[in-house]
N, C-alpha and C positions, 0 to 999 in steps of 0.2 A: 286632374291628376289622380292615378290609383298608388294607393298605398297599399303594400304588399305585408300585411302579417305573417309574424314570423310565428310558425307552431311551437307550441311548448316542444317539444325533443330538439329545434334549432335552439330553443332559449337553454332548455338543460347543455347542449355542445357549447353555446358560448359562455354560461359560466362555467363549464370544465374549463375549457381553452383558457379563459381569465385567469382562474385558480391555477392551472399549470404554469403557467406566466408568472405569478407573482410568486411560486412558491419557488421557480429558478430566479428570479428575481431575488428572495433571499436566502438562498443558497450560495451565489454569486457576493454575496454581500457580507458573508458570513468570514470569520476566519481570517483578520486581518495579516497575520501573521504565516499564514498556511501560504506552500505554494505549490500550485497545480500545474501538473506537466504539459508542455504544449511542442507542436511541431510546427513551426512558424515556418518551416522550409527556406529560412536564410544559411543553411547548411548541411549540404545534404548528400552521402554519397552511395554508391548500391553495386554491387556485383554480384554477378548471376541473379537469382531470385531475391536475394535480401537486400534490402534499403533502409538506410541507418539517417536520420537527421539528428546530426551533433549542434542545433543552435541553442539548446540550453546546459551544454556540457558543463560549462563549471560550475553550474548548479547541482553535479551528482548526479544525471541521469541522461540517456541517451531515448530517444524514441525510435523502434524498431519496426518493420513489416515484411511482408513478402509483397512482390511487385505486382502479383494480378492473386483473387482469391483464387485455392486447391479445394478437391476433395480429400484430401491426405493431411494426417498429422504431422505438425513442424515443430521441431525444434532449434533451441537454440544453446552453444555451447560460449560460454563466458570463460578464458582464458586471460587470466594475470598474476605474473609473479609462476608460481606455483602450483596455485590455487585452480582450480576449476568448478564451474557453476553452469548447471543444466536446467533450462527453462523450455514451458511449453508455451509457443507462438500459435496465437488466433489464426484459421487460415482465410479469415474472409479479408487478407489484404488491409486491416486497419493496424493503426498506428499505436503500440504500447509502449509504456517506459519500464527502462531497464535501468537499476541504480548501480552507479562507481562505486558499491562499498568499500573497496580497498581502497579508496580515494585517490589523488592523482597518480600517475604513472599508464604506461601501455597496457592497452587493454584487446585484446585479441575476441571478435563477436563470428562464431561461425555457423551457416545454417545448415539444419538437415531436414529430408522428407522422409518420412515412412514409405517407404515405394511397395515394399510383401512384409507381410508378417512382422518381425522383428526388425527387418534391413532397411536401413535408412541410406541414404545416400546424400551426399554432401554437394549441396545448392550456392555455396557462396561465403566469402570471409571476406573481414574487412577489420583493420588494423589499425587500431589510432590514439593521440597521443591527449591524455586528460591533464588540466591544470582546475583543480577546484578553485570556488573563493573561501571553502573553506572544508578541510577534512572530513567534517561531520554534515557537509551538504546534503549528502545521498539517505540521510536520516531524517530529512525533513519534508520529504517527498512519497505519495504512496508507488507502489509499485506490485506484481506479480504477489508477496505472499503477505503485504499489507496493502489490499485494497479497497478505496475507499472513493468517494467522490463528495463535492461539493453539497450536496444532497444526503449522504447519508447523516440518519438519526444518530448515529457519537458523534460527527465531528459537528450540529447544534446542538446537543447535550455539552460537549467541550464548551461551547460556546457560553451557555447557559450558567454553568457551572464556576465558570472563569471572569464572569460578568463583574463580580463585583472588587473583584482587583484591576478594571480598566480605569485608568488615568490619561488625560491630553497629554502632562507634561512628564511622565513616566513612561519606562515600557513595564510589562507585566513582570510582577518581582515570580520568577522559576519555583523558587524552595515553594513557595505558598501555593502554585499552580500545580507544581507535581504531588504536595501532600491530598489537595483537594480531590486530586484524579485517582489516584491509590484510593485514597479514602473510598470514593465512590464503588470501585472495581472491588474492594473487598464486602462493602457493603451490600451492592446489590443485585453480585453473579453467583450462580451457584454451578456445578459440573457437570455436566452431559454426559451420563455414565448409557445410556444407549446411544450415543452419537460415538461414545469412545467403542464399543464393540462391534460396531457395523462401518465401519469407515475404512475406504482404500484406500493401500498404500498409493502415495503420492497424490493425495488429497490434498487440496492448500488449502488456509485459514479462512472462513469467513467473517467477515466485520460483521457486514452488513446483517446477516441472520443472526451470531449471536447479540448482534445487541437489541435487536426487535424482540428475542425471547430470553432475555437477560441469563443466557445459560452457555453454553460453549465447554470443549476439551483444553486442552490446555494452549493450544496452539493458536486456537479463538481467542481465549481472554486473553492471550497476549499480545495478538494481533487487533483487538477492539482499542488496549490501552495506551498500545504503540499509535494508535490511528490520534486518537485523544490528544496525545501530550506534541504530536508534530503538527498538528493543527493550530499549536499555542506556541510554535515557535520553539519547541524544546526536541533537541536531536535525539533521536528513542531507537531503540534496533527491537529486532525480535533474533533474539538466541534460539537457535536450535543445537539440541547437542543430548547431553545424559544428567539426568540427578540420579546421582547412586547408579543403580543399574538400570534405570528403564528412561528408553528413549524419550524428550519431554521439549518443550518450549519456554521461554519466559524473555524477562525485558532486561535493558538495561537502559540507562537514560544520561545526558551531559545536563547537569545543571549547577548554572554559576561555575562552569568550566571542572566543576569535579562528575566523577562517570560512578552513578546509582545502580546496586544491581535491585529488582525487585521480581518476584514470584507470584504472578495472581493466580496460579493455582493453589498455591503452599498457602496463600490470603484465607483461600477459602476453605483450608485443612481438608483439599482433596489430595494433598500427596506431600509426603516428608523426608528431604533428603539433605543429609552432610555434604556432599560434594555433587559440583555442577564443572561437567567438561564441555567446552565448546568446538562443535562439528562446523558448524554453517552461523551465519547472521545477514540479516536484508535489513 
């Protein structure tokens, strides 16, 4: 019988391959309390080009696509109450979550395609009716302008962090969990003041980069701290809106059922304002 050696660059690919395995291995593992959006397809409905699966709806979020991928940019216009909320849709036909921040009630999802220039044209709507398990669901989920994955370094940093107030016969006590994560976000970000002059409008937050270079604008550190504290089961929003006069970001948080406002910009005395109005929150 011949036995067939494996060359060192097959050994170097199988221990990548191992090491990618285990490192989703504990990514999956991670975050007892986090919950990750999935399209199980036990509910699912679609007109014209958009396709909406509502089987995690009363968890705060729907998962959305377009039916076959485009070469055109797609949007998507969010319609409830009042209210309207405008999102840009991946066009390679996969599946994003979109959160109920307004929480239950009808919610109106409609799509558009860039077809020239500016003119978009209107692909599909679909109408339907949200029952959360609980108001502050759609704040424990990532989504469009906090996103995050199983995998990203904050939410094992959260992990890390959070460790030592786990208990079998406890859940994790909130007050202690939210001071730890502030603590951390004022300790050890500082402000992207060349990321803040070079940045296009309708730019959305990144986790993921700022917390690899522990730096970010404002819209960053408050999207890294929001990622953190809903990973540990604590409902977080990220505020957009004004402090004083210049447009800004920051957090606010439900813990032990009372609502925390915090500032990780202000944390890190890159910016000092008396008054904060709210425009938008995800």
């Amino acid at each position: 019988m011949r036995i067939r050696m494996i060359s060192r660059a097959g050994m170097a690919l199988l221990f990548l391959l191992a090491l990618w395995v285990a490192l989703a291995a504990a990514g999956h593992a991670s975050s007892e309390n986090a919950v990750w959006p999935q399209s199980d397809g036990t509910a699912v409905n679609a007109d014209g080009k958009l396709v909406i699966d509502y089987s995690h709806i009363e968890q705060g979020y729907v998962m959305a696509r377009i039916d076959s991928p485009s070469n055109h940019r797609m949007r998507i216009r969010v319609t409830v109450g009042g209210a309207q909320l405008i999102y840009e849709l991946n066009s390679e036909a996969e599946y994003e979550a979109f959160p109920l921040q307004m929480g239950s009630g009808k919610y109106e999802f409609s799509l558009f395609e860039n077809v020239k220039s500016n003119k978009y044209s209107a692909e599909g709507k679909l109408t339907f009716d949200a029952q959360l398990v609980d108001e502050n669901a759609a704040f424990l989920v990532p989504n469009p302008y906090v996103y995050y994955t199983q995998l990203s370094e904050a939410v094992a940093k959260s992990d890390e962090l959070t460790a030592i107030f786990e208990s079998p016969d406890k859940d994790l006590p909130q007050a202690e969990v939210y001071e730890t994560i502030t603590k951390f976000m004022a300790d050890e970000f500082s402000y992207d003041f060349v990321r803040a002059a070079s940045i296009s409008p309708g730019e959305l937050p990144e986790v993921d980069s700022c917390f690899e270079k522990r730096m970010g604008i404002c819209q960053d550190l408050a999207a890294v701290m929001v990622c953190m504290l809903r990973v540990q089961g604590i409902p977080a929003r990220l505020m957009i809106g004004y402090a004083d006069k210049y447009y800004h970001a920051w957090t606010t948080a439900v813990v032990n059922g009372e609502e925390i406002f915090f500032d990780p910009t202000a944390a890190i005395d890159a910016i000092w304002a008396k008054k904060y109005s709210i425009e938008r929150f995800y």
